[in-house]
C-alpha positions in Angstrom: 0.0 0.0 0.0 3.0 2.3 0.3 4.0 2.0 -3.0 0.1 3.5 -4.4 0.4 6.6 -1.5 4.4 7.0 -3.0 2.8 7.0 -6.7 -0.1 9.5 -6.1 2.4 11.9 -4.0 5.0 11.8 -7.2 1.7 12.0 -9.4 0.8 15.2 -7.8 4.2 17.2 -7.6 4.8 16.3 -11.4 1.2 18.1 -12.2 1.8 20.6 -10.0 5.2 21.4 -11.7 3.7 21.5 -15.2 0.2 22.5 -14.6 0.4 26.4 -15.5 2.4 28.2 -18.5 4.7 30.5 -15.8 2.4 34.1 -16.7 0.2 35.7 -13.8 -2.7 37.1 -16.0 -5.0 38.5 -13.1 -7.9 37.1 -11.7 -10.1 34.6 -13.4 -13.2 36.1 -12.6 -11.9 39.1 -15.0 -11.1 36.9 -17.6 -14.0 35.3 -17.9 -16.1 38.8 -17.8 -14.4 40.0 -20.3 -15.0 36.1 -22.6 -19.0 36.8 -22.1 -20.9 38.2 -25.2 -22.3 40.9 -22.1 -19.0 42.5 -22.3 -18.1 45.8 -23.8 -14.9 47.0 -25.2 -11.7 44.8 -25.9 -10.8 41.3 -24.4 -7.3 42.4 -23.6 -5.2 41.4 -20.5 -2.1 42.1 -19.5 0.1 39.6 -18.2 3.3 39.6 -16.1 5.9 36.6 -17.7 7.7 34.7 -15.1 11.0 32.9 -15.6 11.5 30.6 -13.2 15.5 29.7 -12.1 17.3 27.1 -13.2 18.0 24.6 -10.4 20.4 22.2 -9.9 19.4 18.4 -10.5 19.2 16.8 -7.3 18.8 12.7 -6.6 15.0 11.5 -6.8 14.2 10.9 -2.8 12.4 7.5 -3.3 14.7 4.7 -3.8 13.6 1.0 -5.1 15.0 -1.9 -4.1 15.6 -5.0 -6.3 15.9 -7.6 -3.5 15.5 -11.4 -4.3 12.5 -11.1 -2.3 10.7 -8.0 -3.8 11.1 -9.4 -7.0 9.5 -12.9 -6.2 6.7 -10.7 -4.4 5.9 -8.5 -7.7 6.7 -11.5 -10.0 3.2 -13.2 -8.4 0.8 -13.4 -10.0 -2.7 -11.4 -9.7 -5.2 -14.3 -9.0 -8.2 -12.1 -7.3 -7.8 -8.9 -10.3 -11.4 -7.9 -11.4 -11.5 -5.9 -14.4 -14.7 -3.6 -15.9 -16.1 -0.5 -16.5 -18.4 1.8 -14.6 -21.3 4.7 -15.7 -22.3 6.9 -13.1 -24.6 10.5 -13.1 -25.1 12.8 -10.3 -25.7 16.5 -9.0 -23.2 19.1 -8.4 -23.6 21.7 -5.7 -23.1 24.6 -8.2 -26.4 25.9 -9.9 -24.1 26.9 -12.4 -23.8 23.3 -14.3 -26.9 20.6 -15.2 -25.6 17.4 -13.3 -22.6 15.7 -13.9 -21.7 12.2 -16.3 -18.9 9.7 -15.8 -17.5 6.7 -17.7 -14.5 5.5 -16.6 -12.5 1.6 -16.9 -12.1 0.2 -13.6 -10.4 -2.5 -11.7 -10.2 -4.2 -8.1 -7.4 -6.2 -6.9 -8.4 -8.2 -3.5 -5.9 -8.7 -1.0 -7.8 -10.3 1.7 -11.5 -12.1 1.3 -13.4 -8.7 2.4 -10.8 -6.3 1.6 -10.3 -4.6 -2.5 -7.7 -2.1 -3.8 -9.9 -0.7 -6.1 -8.2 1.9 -9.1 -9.9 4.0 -11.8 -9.0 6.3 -14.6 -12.4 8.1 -16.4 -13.6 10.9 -17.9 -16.7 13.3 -16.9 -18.8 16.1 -18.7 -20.8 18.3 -16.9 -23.4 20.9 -19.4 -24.0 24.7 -18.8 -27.4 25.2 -17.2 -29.8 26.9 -19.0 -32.9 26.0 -17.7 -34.1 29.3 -16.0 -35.7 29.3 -12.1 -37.0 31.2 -9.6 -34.1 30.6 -7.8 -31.6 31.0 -10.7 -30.9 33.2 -13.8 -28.5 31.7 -16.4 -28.5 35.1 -17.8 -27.0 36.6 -14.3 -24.4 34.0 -14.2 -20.8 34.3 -14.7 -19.9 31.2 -15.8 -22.6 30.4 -18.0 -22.0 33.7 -19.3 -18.5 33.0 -19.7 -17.9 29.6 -20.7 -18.9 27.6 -24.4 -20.8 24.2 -23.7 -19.7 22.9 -20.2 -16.5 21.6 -18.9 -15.1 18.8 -19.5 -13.1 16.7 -16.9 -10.1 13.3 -16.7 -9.4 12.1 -13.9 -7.7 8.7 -12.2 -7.3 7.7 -8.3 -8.0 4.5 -6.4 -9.7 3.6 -3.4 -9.7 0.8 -0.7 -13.1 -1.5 -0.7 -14.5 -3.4 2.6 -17.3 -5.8 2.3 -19.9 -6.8 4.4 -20.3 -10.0 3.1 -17.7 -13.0 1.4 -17.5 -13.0 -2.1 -18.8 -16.4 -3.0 -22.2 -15.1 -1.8 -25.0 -14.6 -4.6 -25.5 -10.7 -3.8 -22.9 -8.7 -1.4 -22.0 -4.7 0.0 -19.4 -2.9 0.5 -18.4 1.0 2.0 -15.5 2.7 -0.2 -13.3 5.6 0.5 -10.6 7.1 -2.2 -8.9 10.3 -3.7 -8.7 11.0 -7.3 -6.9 13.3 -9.2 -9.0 15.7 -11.6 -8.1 17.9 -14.6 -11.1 20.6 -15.8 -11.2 21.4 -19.1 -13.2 24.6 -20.7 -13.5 26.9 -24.0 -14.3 30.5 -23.2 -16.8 31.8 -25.2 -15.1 34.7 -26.8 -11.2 34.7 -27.5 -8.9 36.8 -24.7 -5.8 38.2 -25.9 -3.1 38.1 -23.2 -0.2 41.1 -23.8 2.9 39.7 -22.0 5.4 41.9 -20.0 8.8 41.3 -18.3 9.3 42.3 -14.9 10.7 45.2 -16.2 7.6 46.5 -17.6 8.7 45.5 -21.3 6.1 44.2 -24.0 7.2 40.5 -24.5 4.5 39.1 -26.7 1.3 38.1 -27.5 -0.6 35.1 -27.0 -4.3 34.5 -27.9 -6.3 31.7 -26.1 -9.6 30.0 -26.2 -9.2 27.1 -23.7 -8.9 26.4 -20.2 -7.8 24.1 -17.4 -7.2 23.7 -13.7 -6.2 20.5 -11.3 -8.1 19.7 -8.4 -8.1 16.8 -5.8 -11.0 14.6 -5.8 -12.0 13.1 -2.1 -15.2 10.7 -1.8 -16.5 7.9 -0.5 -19.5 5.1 -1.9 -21.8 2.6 -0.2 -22.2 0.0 -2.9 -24.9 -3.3 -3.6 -23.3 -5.8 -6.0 -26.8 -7.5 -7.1 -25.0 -10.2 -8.8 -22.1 -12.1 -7.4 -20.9 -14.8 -9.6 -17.5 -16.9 -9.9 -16.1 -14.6 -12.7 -18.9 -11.3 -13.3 -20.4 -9.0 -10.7 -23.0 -6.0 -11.5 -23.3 -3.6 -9.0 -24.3 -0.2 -7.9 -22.9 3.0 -6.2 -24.2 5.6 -4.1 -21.4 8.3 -4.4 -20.7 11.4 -2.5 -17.4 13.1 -2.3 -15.8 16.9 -3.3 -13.5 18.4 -5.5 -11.3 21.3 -4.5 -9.6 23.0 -7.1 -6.2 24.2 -7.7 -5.4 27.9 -7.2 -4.2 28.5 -10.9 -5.3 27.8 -14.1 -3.2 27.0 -17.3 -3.4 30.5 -18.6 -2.3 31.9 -15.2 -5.3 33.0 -14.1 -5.8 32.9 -10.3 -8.7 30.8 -9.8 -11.3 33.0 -7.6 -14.5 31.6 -9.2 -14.3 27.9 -9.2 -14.9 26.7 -5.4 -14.8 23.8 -3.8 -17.3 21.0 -5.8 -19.4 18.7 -3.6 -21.1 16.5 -5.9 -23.2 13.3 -5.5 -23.4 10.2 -8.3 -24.8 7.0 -8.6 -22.8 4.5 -10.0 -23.4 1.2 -12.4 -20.3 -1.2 -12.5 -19.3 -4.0 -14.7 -16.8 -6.4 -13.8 -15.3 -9.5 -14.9 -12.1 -11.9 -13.2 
């Protein structure tokens, strides 16, 4: 199990380290004002280019060791591996998007007769609401305003499974927790032209974008009914509640002050086959 925590802590610092293109272009609330058909004027934004220093190489800190008996351990082989696929749709607490969809490939390695080491990699499209209510105006809303179609999300984690019941019984439960890694995608609505400057105040460039992202961390949870238990196929369903908190800068170097923290609530139908 140390090895998974090891992976997703080098997973994270190697987005973190590629996950913006060095600029500070403002706030991204201003940038998506100025992307909405509302706004009046140009779509310019200045931007200040940073050049990060050049550091010296240093030693990776984890170390692997190739010991007769770590390589007879990985050399087993994976008799209890369940492989599959999973379709889930939920709500999202922002009024701002209509639901959530997922479809992701799954699998579950068990390491015990109740206990799973469950991973997943998946993708996930959530639509602009446009539906108005009394409660909320698309027209009045920055990010409808802002944005073109929805956002789209990948994302990959795993999660550790504990049942209720032993497998070799006809229907069974289980209660999951895991973390996930998440990458938002968007397309403003209107183009933004960013006018780059040194720290010196001098005019570096140009650069004229249309598209988004930003990384968040995923944390959530499930209670599960497999309805069918058999020797080599299970079909089951998820009830899924968990948040998403999202990075503090997005890919254009905009500081994120408009995308909070998502809570968000799916149901889940797996497939899954030994």
């Amino acid at each position: 199990m140390g090895k998974y925590l090891i992976f997703v802590i080098s997973l994270a610092l190697i987005i973190n380290s590629c996950s913006t293109t060095g600029r500070k272009a403002g706030n991204l609330s201003e940038a998506m004002e100025k992307a909405s058909d509302d706004h009046q004027g140009d779509r310019k934004i200045e931007a200040l280019e940073e050049v990060e220093p050049e550091e010296e190489k240093e030693e990776g800190f984890i170390q692997f060791s190739d010991s007769d008996d770590q390589t007879q351990t990985e050399l087993k082989p994976l008799n209890d591996l369940w492989l599959g696929v999973q379709f889930g749709t939920g709500v999202l607490s922002t009024e701002s998007f209509y639901g959530i969809s997922t479809f992701s490939l799954t699998g579950n390695q068990f390491f015990g007769e109740r206990k799973a080491f469950g991973f997943e990699i998946g993708a996930g499209f959530s639509p602009l609401q446009t539906t108005e209510t009394a409660e909320f105006d698309p027209a009045d809303d920055e990010i409808v305003q802002a944005l073109d179609g929805g956002i789209f999300t990948l994302y990959g984690g795993f999660d550790l499974k504990y049942y209720l019941t032993p497998k070799k019984t006809f229907m069974g439960n289980y209660y999951s927790a895991g973390i996930k890694i998440q990458s938002m995608f968007w397309s403003y609505k209107n183009q933004l032209v960013i006018e780059e400057y040194d720290d010196y105040g001098n005019y570096t460039g140009t650069d004229i974008i249309k598209n988004d992202q930003l990384w968040g961390f995923d944390i959530n949870c499930a209670a599960a009914l497999n309805y069918i238990q058999l020797k080599h196929l299970i079909l089951g369903i998820e009830f899924n509640p968990g948040i998403i908190i999202w990075g503090l800068e997005t890919y254009q170097g905009f500081s994120n002050d408009v995308f909070l923290p998502f809570l968000y609530f799916k149901t889940n139908f797996n497939f899954m086959v030994k």
